[in-house]
Structures are given as structure tokens and as C-alpha cells.
N, C-alpha and C positions, 0 to 999 in steps of 0.2 A: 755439389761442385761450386766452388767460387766464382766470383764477375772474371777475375783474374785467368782460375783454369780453363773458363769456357772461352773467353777472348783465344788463348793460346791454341786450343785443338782445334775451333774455326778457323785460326790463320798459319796452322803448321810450322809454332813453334814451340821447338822441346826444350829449348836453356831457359835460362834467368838473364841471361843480359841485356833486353829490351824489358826487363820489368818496370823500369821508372816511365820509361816512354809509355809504355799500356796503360800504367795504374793513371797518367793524367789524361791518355785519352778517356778512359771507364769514366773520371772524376768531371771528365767535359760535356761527355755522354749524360752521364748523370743528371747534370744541370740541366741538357737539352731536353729530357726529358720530364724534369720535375717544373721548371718552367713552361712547358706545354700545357699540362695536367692542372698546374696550379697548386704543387705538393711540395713538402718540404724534404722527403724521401723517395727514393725511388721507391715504389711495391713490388712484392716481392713477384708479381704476374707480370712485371714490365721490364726485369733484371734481362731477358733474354734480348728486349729492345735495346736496352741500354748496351747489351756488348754488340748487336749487330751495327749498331749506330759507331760504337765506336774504332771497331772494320773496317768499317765506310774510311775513318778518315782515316785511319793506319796505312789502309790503299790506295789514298789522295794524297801521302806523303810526297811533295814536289810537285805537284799538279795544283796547289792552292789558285785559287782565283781565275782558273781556266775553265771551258765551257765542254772544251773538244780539244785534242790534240791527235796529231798524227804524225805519225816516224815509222819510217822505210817499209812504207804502205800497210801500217797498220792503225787502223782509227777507232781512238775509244773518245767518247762523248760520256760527260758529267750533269747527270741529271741532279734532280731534288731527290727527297729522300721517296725508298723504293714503296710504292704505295701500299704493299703490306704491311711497313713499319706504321707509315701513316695511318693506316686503318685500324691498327689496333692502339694506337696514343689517341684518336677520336672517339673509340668507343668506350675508351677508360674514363669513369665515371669522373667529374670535375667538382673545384671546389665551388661553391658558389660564387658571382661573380667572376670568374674563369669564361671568357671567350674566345673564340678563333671564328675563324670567317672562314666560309663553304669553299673556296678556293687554295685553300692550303695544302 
């Protein structure tokens, strides 16, 4: 299954007309994640991060830069990313020179 098919059955949908919008979330995802790691590709053990990551912001679509929002008593709040994505880009092994700080 593609980055592509598996974006679409995690966010339930069945057409093609948000494909351009997906393939640059995947292609943003991407980045966020080979820039963590320190790689120039995603691996193929981190393709499931890379579409959850880019979920994440498919569902933040109009929410950019807000922390928390609430409407007609409903409150969702914007964390960082979910600590199981994190936990598994820290355990993926790095290139040399690749650091991150325990706080992340």
C-alpha cells in the first residue's frame, strides 16, 4: 500500500480530489521526518510516521498557529507531536552527527 493509500483509509477518504493537497502534506511529512533522523529518505519502517504526521496536519487544516480553540462548547487543544510518533523517530537509528535534545 502506498504513503498515498494509507494517508486516504486513515482519514476516510474514497476520491481523488484532495490528492494534490495529501501528496504535499506526505512530501512535508517527509521532510519532517528525514530531517529528524538525519536521512535523505524516509525508510521504509518510518513511511507509517510519515503518513500519521501528515494526518496530524490534514486535521489542523485552519487551526495553523493556535494552541486551543473552543466553539459552542467544544474544546480541542494542539499539542506537539503524539509521543508515540516521537518515540519511534528517537529510536530510529541516526546518522552520525544527528542530534536532538531529551526534551523533544
Amino acid at each position: 500500500m502506498t504513503a498515498l493509500e494509507r494517508f486516504k483509509t486513515l482519514a476516510g477518504i474514497a476520491d481523488d480530489t484532495q490528492d494534490g493537497l495529501i501528496s504535499v502534506l506526505l512530501s512535508d511529512a517527509g521532510d519532517a521526518v528525514c530531517d529528524y533522523i538525519g536521512r535523505d529518505s524516509v525508510p521504509e519502517r518510518l513511511v507509517s510516521v510519515q503518513v500519521q504526521l501528515a494526518v496530524i496536519a490534514y486535521n489542523k487544516r485552519g487551526a495553523e498557529g493556535e494552541s486551543s480553540r473552543s466553539e459552542g462548547g467544544i474544546s480541542q487543544s494542539f499539542d506537539g507531536l503524539p509521543p508515540e510518533l516521537l518515540a519511534r523517530l528517537k529510536n530510529y537509528p541516526r546518522k552520525a552527527g544527528v542530534l536532538y535534545t531529551a526534551d523533544e
